[in-house]
C-alpha positions in Angstrom: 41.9 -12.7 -47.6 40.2 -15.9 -48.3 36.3 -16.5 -46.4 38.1 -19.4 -44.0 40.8 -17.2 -43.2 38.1 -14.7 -41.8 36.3 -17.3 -40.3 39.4 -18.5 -38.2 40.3 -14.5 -37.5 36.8 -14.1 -35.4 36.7 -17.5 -34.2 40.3 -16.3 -32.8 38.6 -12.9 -31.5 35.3 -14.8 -29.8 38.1 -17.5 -28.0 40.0 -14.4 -26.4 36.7 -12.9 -25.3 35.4 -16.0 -23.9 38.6 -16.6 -21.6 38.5 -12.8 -20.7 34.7 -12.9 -20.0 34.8 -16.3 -17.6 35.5 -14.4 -14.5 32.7 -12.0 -14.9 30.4 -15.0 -16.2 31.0 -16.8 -12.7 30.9 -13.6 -10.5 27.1 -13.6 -12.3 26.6 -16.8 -11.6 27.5 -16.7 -8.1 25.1 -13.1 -7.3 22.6 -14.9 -9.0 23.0 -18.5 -6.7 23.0 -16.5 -3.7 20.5 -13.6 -4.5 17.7 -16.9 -4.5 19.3 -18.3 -1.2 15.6 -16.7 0.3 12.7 -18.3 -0.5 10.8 -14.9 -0.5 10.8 -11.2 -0.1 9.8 -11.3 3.3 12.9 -13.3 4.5 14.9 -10.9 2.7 13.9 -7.9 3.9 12.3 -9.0 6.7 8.3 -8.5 8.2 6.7 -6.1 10.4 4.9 -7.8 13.2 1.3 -8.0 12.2 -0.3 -5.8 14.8 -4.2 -5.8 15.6 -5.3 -2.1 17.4 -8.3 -2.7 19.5 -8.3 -0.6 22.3 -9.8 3.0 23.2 -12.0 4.4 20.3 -10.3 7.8 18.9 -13.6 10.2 17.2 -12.3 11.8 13.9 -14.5 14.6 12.4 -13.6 16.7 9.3 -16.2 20.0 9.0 -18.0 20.2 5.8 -15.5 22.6 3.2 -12.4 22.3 5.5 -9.3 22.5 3.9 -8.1 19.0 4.1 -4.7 19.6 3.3 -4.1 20.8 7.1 -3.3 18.4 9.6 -6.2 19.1 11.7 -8.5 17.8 9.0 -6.4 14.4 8.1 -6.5 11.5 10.9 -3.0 10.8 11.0 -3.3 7.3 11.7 0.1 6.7 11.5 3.5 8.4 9.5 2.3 6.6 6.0 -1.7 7.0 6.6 -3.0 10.2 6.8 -7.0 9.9 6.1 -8.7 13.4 4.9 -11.4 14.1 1.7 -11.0 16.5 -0.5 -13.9 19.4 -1.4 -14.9 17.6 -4.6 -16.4 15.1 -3.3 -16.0 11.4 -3.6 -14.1 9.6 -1.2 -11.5 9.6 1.5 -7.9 9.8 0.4 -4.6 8.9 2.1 -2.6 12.5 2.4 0.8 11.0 2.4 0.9 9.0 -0.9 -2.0 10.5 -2.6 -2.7 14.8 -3.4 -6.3 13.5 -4.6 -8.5 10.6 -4.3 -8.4 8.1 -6.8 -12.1 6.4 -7.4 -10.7 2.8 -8.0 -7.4 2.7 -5.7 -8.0 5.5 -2.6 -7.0 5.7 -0.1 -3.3 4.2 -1.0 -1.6 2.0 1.6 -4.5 0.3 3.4 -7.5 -2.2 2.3 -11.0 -2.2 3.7 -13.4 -5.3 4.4 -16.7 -5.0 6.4 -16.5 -6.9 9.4 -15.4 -6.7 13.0 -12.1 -6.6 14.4 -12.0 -9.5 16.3 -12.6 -11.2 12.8 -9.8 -9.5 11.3 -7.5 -12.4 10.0 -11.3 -14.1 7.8 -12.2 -11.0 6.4 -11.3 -10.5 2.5 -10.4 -6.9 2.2 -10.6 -4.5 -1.0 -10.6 -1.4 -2.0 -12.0 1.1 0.1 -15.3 1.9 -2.8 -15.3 -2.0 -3.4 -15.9 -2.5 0.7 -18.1 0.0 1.0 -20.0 0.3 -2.5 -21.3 3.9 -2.2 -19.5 5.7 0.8 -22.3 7.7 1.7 -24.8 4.2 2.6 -21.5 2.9 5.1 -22.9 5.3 7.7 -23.4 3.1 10.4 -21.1 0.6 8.9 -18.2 -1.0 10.7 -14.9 -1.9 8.7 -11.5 -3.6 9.7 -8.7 -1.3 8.2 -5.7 -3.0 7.1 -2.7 -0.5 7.2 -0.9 -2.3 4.6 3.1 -0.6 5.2 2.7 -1.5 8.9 0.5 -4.4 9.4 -1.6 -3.1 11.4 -5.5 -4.1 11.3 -8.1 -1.1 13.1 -11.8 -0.9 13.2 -13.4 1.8 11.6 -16.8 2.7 12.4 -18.4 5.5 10.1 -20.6 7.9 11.7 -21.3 10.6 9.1 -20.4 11.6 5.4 -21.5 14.9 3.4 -23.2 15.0 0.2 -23.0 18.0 -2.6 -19.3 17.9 -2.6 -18.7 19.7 1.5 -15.8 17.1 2.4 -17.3 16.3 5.5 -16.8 13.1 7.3 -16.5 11.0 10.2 -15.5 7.7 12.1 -14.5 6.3 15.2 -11.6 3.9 14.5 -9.5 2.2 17.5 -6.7 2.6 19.0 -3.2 0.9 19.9 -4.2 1.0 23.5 
């Protein structure tokens, strides 16, 4: 068999493909038109109603060396933020995403920014260590919490946090009414 006799064999073979293969080529083309008819995730999947909680104050105290993996010792803010601190010390942690607190990134699901409520939508909100530096000097301190999976914005006051690795902790954070 002669190279040019090869060459017309697979240009024969790639030919068939290509005619067998244009159906699936335009089904592609069309997911791939009308998967960018959104101009964002939101539209596509739609967006929880930003919700701002400034109404009674709720008082959450965790007891120095409590086990915080029982729901009395976690503020379960709502069904994806359940705020508690573990015995090592460190910071807060959120009990549905997160089995330990994470320095950098705790507690998962909500950002943190110094600042009253009513100032909620100027604030620039971080990390909960960035916000508050060193936990234990944001006694006193007030924060707006942004709940990040539900879009809702509280205010956080701090009122006490253990050293020497007890857990303890507490805040008075609002309420939806």
């Amino acid at each position: 068999m002669k190279f040019s006799n090869i060459n017309n064999y697979f240009c024969d073979i790639m030919l068939k493909k290509k005619t067998y293969l244009r159906p699936i080529y335009t089904f592609v083309v069309f997911i791939l038109i009308t998967s960018c008819f959104y101009d964002n995730e939101e539209d596509l999947y739609g967006t929880v109603e930003e919700q701002v909680w400034d109404g009674n104050l709720i008082t959450f105290i965790k007891l120095d060396n409590a086990d915080e993996s029982l729901a009395e010792n976690q503020d379960r803010i709502t069904d994806n933020v359940w705020i508690t601190r573990a015995l090592t010390g460190g910071q807060i942690y959120n009990a549905v995403l997160e089995s330990a607190p994470d320095k950098d990134a705790s507690p998962l699901g909500t950002e943190w920014a110094e600042g009253i409520i009513t100032d909620y939508a100027t604030l620039k909100y971080n990390t909960f260590r960035v916000a508050t530096v060193k936990p234990k000097n944001a006694v006193g301190k007030t924060y707006v919490v942004h709940l990040v999976a539900e879009n809702v914005y509280l205010s956080i006051k701090i009122l006490s946090w253990s050293n020497n690795k007890l857990g303890g902790f507490s805040y008075q954070r609002t309420s939806t009414l």
